[in-house]
FIFIDO-149931 format. One line per 10 residues: their letters; for each residue x, y, z of N, C-alpha, C. Coordinates in steps of 0.001 Angstrom, whole numbers, plus 500000, padded with zeros to 6 digits. Example, Ala and Ser with C-alpha at 12.3 -4.5 7.8 and 13.67 -1.06 7.14 Angstrom:
FIFIDO-149931
as	513190:494310:507800:512300:495500:507800:513200:496700:507800 ~ 512850:497750:507080:513670:498940:507140:512900:500030:507870
end
This chain:
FIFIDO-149931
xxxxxxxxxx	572899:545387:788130:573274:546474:787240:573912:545919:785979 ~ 573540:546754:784910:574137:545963:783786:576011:546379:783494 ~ 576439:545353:783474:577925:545609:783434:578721:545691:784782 ~ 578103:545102:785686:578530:544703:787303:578637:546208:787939 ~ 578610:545922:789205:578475:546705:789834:579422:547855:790185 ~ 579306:549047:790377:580111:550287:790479:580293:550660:792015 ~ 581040:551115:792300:581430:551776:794045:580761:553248:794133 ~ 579687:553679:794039:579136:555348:793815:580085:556184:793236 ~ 580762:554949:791845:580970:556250:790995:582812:556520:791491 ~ 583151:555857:792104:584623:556364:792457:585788:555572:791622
xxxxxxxxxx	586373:556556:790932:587496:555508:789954:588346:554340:791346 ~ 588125:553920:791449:589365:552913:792488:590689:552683:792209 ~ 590937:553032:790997:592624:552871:790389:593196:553960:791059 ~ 592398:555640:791397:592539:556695:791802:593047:557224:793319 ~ 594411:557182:793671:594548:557658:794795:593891:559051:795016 ~ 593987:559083:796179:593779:560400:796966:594720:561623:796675 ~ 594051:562858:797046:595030:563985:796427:596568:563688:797128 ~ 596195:563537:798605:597440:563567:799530:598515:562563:799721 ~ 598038:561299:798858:598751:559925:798683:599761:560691:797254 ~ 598976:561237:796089:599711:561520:794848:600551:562991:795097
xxxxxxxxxx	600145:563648:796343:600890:565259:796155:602572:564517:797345 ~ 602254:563292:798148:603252:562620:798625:604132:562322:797086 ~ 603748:561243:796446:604532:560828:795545:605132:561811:794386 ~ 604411:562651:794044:604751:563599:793367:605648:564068:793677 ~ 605784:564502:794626:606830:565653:795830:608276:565225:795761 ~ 607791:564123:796046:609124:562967:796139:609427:562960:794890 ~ 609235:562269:793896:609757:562107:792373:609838:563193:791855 ~ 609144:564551:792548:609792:565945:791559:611194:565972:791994 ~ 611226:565817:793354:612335:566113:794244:613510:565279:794036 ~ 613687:564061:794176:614478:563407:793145:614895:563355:791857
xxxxxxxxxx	613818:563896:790975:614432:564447:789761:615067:565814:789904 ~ 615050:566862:791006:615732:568246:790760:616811:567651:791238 ~ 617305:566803:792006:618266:566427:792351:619317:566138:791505 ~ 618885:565440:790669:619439:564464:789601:619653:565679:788497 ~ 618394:566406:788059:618768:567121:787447:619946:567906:787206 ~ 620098:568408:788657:620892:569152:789278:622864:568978:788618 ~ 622940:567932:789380:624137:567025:789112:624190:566808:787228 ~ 623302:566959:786265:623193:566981:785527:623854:568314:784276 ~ 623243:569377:785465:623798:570804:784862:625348:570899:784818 ~ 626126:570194:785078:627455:570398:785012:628218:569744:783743
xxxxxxxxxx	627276:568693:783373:628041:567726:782213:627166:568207:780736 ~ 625838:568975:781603:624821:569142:780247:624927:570424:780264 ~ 624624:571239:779582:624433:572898:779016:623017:572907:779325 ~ 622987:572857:780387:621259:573190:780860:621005:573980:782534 ~ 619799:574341:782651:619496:574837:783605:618626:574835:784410 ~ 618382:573637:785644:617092:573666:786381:616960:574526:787121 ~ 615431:574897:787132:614576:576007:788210:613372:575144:788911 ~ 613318:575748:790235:611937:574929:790674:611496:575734:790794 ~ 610500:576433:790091:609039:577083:790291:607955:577056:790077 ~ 608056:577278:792256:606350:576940:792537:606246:575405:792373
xxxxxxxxxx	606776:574492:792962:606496:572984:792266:606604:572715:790631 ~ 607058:573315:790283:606995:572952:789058:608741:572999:788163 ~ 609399:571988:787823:610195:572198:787748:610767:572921:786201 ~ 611837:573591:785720:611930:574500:784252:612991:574458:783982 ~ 613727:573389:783001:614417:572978:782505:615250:573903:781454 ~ 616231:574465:781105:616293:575827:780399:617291:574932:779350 ~ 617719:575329:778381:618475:575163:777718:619473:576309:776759 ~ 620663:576429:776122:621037:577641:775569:620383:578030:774776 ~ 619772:577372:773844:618909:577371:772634:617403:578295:773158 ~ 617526:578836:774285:616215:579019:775367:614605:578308:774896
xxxxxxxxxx	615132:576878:774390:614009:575754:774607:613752:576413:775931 ~ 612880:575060:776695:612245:574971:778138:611584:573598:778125 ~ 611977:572929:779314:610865:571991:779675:609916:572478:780805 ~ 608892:571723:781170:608337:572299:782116:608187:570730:782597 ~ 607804:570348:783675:607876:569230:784634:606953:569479:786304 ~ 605604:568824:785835:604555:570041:786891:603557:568501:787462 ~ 603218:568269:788790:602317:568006:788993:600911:568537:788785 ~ 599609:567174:788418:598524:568017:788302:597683:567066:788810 ~ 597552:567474:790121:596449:566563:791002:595388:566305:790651 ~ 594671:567724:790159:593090:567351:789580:592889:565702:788791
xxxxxxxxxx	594221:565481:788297:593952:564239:787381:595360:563355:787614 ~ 596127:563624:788711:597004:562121:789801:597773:562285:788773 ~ 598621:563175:787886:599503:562743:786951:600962:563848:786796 ~ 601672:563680:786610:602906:564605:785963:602725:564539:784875 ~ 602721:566060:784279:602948:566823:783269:604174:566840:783137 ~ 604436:566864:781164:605417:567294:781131:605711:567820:779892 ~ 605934:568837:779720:605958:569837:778146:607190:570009:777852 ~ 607486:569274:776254:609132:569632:776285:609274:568817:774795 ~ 610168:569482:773971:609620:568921:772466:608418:569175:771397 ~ 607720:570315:772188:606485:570937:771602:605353:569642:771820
xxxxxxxxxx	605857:568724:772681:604882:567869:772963:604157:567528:774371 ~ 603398:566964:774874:602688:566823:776253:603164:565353:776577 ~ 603730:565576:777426:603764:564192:778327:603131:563951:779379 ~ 602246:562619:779760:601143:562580:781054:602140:561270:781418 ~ 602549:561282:782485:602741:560043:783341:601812:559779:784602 ~ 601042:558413:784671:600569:558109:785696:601452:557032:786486 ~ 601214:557215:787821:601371:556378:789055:601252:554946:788569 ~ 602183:554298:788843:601959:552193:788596:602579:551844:789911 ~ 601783:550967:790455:602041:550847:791377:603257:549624:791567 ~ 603119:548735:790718:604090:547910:790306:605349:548442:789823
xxxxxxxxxx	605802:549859:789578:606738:550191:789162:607625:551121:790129 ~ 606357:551171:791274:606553:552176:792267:606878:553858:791528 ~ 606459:554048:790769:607167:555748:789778:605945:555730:789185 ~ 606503:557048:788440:605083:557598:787602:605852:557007:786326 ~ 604682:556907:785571:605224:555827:784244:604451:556571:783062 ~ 605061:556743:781738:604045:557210:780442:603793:555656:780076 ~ 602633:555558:779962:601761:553968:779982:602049:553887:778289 ~ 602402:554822:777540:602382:554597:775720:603745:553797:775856 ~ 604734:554384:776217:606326:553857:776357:606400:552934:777630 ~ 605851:553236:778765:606720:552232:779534:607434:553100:780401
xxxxxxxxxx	608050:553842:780222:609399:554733:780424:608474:555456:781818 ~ 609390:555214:782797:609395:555636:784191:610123:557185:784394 ~ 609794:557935:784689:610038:559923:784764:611640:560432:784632 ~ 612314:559625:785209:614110:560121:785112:614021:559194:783819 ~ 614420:558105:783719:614721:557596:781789:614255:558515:780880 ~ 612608:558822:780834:612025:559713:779927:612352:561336:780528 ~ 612537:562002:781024:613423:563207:780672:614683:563074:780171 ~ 615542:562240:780680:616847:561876:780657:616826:561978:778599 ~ 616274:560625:778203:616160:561100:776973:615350:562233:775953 ~ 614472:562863:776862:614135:563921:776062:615135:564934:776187
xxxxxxxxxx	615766:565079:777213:617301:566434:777591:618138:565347:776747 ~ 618357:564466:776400:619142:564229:775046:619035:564174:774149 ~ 617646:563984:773418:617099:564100:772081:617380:565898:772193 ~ 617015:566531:772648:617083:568077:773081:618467:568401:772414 ~ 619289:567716:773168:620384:568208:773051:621391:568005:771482 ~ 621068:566587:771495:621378:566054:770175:622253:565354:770328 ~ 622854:564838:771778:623973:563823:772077:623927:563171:773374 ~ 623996:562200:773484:623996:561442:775172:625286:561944:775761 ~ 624296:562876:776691:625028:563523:777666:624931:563656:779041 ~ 623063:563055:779088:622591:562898:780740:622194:561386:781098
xxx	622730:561106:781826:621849:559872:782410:621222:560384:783796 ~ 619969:560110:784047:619230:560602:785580:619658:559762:786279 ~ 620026:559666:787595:619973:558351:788622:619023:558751:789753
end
């Protein structure tokens, strides 16, 4: 075949729905956590709905923070912008591959760019 050979077509970088709705679950869930502990030092407000987590602010911004299996990635809308983080397996987290930045760092600083002062750190 020209350009070596293919597996019938199956991305291989691509986990399975039930490997990524595991990891997902977990790293949403650790971030509401964190979030959580967050709402007391920050002027903000997490919601989990439906899997999807909704970040409120006084200003009634919103983040939204959503798994989307069809394509193994966390969403994340917040800043009038789209954030896609994929799975690295070397990093063990979902990672935005443009930055680097692993899912608690990158909210952490978007709820502070948000805010306009370092006020959250995620752990």
């Amino acid at each position: 075949m020209p350009g070596g050979s293919k597996t019938s077509g199956y991305n291989l970088c691509m986990m399975d729905e039930g490997d990524f709705r595991k990891r997902a679950d977990a790293a949403l869930d650790s971030l509401k956590k964190s979030l959580m502990e967050a709402e007391e030092s920050a002027q903000l407000e997490v919601e989990d709905q439906s899997g999807a987590l909704h970040v409120s602010f006084e200003d009634r911004s919103k983040f939204v923070i959503s798994p989307n299996a069809a394509v193994r990635q966390i969403w994340i809308s917040a800043l009038a912008t789209s954030f896609k983080l994929d799975w690295s397996d070397a990093e063990q987290n979902f990672v935005l591959s443009k930055t680097g930045e692993k899912l608690k760092p990158l909210i952490a600083r978007l709820i502070n760019q948000q805010l306009g002062e370092e006020l959250v750190t995620l752990t």
